[in-house]
C-alpha positions in Angstrom: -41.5 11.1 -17.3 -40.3 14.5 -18.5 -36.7 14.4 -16.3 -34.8 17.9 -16.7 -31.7 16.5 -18.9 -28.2 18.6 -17.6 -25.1 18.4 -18.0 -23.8 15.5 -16.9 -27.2 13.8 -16.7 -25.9 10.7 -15.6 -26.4 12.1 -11.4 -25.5 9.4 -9.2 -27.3 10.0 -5.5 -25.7 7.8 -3.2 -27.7 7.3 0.2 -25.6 8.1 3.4 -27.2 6.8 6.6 -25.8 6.9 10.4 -23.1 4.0 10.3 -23.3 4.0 6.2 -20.5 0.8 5.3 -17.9 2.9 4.0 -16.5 0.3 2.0 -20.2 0.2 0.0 -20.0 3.9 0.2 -16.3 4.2 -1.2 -17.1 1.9 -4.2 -19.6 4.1 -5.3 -17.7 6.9 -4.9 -15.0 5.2 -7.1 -16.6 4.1 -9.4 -18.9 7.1 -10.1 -17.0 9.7 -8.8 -14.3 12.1 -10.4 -11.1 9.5 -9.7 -12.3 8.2 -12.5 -13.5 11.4 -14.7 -11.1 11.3 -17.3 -12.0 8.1 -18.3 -15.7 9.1 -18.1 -15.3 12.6 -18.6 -19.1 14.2 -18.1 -20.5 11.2 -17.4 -21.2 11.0 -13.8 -21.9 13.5 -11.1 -21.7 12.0 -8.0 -23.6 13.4 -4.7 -23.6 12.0 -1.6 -26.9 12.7 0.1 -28.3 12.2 3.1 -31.5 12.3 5.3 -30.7 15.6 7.3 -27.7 17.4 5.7 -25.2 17.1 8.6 -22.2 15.3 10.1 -23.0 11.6 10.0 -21.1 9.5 12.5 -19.3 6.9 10.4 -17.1 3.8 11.6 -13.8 4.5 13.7 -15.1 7.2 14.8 -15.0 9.7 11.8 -17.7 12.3 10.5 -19.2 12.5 6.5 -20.6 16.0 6.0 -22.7 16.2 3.1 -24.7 19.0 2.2 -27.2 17.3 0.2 -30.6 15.7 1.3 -33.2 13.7 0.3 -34.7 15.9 -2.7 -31.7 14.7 -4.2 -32.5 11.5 -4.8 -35.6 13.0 -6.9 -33.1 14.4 -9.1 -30.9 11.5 -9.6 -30.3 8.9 -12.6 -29.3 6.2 -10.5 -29.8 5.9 -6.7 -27.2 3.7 -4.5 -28.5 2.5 -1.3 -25.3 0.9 0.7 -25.6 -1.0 3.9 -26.3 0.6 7.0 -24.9 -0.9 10.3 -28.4 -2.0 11.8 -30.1 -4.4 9.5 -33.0 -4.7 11.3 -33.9 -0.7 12.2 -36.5 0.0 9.5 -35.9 3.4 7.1 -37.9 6.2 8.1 -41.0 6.9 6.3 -39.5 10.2 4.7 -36.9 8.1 3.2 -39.3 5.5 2.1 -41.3 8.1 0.3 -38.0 9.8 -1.5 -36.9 6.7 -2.5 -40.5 5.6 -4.0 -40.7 9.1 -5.7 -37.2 8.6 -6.7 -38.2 5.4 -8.9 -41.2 6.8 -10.0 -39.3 9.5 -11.1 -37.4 6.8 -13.6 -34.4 6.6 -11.5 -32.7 3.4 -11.5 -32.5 2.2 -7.7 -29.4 -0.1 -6.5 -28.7 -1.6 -3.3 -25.6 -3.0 -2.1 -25.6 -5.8 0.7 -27.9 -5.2 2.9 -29.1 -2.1 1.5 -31.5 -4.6 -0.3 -33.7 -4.5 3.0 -34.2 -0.6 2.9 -35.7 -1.2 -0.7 -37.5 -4.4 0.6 -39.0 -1.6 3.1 -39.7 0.6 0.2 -41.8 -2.0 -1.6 -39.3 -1.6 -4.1 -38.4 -5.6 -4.5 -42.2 -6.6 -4.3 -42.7 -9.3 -7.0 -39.5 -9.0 -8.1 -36.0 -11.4 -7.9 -33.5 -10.0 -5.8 -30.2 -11.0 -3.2 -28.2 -9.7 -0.8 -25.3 -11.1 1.7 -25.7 -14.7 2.5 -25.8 -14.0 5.4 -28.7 -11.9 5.7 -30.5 -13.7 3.0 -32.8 -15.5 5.4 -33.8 -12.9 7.2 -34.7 -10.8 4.1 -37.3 -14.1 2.7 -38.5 -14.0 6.2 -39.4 -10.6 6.6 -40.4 -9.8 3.0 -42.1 -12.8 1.8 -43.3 -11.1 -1.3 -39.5 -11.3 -2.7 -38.1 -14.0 -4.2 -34.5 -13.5 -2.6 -31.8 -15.9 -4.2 -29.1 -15.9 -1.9 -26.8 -16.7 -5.1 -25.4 -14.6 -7.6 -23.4 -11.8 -7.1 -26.2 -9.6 -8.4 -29.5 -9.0 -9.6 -30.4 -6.7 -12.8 -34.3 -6.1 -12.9 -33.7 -2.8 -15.0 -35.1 -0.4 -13.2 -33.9 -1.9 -9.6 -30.7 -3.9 -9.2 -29.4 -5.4 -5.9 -25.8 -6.9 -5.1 -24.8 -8.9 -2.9 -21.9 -8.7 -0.3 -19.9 -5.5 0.0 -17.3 -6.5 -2.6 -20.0 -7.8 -4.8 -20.8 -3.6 -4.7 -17.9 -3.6 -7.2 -19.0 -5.7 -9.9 -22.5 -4.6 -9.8 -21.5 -0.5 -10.6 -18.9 -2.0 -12.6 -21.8 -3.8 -14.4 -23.4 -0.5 -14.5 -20.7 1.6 -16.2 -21.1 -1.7 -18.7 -24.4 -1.1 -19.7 -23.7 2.8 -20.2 -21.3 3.1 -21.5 -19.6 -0.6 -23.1 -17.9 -3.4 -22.6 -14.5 -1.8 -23.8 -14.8 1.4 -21.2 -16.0 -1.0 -18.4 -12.7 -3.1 -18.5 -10.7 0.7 -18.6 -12.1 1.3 -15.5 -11.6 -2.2 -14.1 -7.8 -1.6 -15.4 -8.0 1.0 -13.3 -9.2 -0.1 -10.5 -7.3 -3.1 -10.7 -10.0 -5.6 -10.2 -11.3 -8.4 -12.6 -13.2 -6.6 -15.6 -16.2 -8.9 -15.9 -18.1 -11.2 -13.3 -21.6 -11.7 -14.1 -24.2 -11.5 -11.6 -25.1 -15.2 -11.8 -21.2 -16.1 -10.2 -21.7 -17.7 -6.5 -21.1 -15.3 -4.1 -19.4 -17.3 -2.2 -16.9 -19.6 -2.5 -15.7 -21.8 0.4 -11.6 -21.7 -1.1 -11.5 -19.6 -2.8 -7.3 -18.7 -3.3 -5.3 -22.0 -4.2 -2.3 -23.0 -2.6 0.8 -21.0 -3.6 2.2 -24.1 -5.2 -0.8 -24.7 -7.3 -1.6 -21.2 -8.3 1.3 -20.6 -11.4 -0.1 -23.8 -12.9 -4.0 -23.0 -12.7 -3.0 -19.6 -13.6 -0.8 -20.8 -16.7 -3.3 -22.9 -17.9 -6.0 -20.5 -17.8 -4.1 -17.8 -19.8 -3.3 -20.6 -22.4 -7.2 -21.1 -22.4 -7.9 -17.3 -22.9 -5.4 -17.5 -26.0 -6.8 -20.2 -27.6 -10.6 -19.5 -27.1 -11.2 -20.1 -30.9 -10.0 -23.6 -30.5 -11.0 -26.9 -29.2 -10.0 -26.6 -25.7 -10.5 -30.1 -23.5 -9.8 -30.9 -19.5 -7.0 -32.7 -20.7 -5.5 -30.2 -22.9 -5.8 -27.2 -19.5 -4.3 -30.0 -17.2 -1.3 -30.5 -19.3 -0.6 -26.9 -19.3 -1.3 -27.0 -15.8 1.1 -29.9 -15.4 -1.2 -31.8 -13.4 -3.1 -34.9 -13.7 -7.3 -34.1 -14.8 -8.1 -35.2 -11.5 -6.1 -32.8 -9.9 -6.4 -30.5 -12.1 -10.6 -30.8 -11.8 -10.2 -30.9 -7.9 -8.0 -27.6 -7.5 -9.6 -25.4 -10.6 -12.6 -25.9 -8.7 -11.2 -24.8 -5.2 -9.8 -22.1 -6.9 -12.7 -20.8 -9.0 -16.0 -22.3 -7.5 -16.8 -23.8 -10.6 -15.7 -26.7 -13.3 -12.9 -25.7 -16.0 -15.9 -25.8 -19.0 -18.5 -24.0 -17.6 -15.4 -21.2 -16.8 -14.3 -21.9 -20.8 -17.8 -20.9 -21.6 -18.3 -18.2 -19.3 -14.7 -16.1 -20.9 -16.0 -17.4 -24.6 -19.4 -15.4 -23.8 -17.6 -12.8 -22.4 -15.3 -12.4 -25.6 -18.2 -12.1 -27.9 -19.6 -8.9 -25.8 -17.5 -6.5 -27.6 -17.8 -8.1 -30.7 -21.8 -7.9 -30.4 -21.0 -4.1 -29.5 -18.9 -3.3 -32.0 -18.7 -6.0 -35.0 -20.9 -5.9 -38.3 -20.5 -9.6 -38.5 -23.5 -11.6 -37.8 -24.2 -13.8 -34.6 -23.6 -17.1 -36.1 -20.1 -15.2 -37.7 -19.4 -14.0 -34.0 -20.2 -17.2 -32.5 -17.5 -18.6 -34.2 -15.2 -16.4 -33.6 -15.3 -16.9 -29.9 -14.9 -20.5 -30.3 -18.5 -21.9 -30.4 -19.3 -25.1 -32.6 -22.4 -23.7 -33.4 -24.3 -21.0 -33.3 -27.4 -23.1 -31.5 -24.6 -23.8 -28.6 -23.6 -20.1 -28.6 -27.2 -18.5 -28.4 -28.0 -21.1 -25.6 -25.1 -20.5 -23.3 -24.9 -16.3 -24.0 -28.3 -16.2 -23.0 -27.5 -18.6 -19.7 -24.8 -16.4 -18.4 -26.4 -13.3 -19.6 -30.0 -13.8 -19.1 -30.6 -12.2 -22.8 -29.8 -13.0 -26.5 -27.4 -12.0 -28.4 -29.5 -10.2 -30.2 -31.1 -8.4 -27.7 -27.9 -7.6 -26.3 -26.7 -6.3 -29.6 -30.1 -3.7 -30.4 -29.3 -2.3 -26.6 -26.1 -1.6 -26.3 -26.6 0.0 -30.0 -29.6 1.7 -28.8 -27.1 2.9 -26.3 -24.4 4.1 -28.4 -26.5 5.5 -31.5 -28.3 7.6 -28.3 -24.8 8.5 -27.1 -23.6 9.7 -30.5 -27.1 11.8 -31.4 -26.2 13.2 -27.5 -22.7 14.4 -28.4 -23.4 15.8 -31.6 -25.7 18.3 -29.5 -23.2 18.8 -26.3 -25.0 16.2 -23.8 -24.8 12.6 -23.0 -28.2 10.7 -22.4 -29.4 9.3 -19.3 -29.5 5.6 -18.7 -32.6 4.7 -20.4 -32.2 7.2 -23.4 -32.9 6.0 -27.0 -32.7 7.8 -30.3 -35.2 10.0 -32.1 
């Protein structure tokens, strides 16, 4: 597909209905938008665009004027489709068509909450993995049987068409997307920034019953966990994390996983994994060096349990986030940055 490439290529359409969530709709402005431009200077251009360029009523009674319609979303990089306050109101078919010619157009479509049932409506998740809110994950199997909706993870990455899960799950998933832009290492600036955790993967549960501990219990879990992160490259045992939690390995087992939804090794894993991301970016070393870097036994145990919480190998992940930032380096030599999808000459 022969997509004009301007300057900032990287054009972020995000899809404002009647009764858009403004949350959904303020993370993408966020993270996209200029709040964030000089950390991603010419990076993103963010447009807000809606069916019929006009005041849109939005909740608590305020307006969003945009001036931008649906061609826009022809134009776009990356399409964000938010929730809308009426889950069950199908899309018009004039924004089912913009949206088809959007991805066939090589735009990367993302939905967040239930803006996975206005892609659903745009045959857009047909055959395909996806989630949205718990909550309206039923309905979503029910009225698109053709999906395979996991009511799971935090978010779904099918390349071309991602889908997140409750609002706040919005964040990780463009967070995730700045990630596979741009790094590892400029995704946790703007995490700084935004003062959120830099890394959940889409696999996390979306929901966790408990998921804050008890005030009382929080500066041990919390100490213990930043003794972990310190000592990754080690041999890290339950009863080693309980002790710097000053609790018992029951107790400790009970209230890391009220706290975190999940047991204190598979976490351990999970933040090993997660350290070896930069180093697969960025390091010369070879897996099985890198693997042991992070703490890994072997490099068998690390290959099985990256590609677990990332859904890819390491060396997959290493040839595309250098395919990424070889095309990135070719683009700025000749004054642009590539679009998502990009790869060198």
């Amino acid at each position: 597909m022969d997509r004009p490439r301007e300057n900032p290529p990287y054009r972020v359409a995000v899809l404002v209905t009647d009764h858009s969530a403004s949350f959904e709709v303020g993370i993408a402005t966020a993270v996209f938008g200029p709040y964030l431009a000089d950390l991603i200077p010419q990076h993103y251009e963010l447009q807000l665009c809606a069916e019929h360029p006009t005041s849109l009523p939005m909740p608590g009674g305020a307006e969003l004027t945009t001036r931008f319609g649906l061609e826009a979303l022809r134009e776009a990089h990356t399409v964000v489709v938010p929730s809308s306050a009426d889950v069950g109101a199908p899309p018009s078919r004039a924004l089912v068509q913009a949206l088809r010619a959007a991805h066939h157009s090589g735009a990367r479509i993302i939905s967040t909450c239930a803006g996975a049932f206005t892609l659903a409506a745009a045959g857009l998740l047909d055959g395909r993995r996806a989630t949205t809110h718990w909550r309206w994950a039923t309905l979503l199997a029910s009225r698109y049987p053709q999906i395979d909706v996991d009511p799971n993870p935090l978010y779904v990455d099918n390349g071309d068409v991602l889908t997140g899960a409750g609002s706040a799950a919005g964040l990780d998933l463009c967070l995730h997307v700045v990630r596979k832009d741009f790094g590892t290492e400029l995704a946790n600036a703007v995490a700084r920034r935004l003062v959120i955790q830099p890394h959940r993967d889409g696999g996390q549960a979306q929901y966790i019953q408990a998921p804050v501990p008890v005030p009382t219990e929080d500066g041990g879990l919390a100490r213990s966990m930043a003794w972990a992160l310190r000592h990754l490259t080690e041999p890290v045992t339950v009863a080693m994390l309980a002790r710097e939690a000053r609790m018992s390995e029951r107790s400790f087992l009970r209230h890391f996983a009220k706290a975190t939804g999940d047991s204190p090794m598979h976490w351990l894993i999970a933040q090993r994994v997660r350290a070896s991301l930069p180093l697969l970016e960025t390091s010369p070393g070879t897996v099985d060096e890198i693997s042991a870097a992070v703490g890994f036994q072997s490099p068998v145990t690390f290959r099985y349990h990256f590609t677990k919480v990332m859904r890819t190998s390491p060396s997959a992940y290493r040839r595309g986030f250098r395919t990424v930032r070889v095309a990135r380096e070719a683009a700025e030599r000749i004054g642009r940055a590539p679009a998502p999808g990009d790869a060198p000459a």
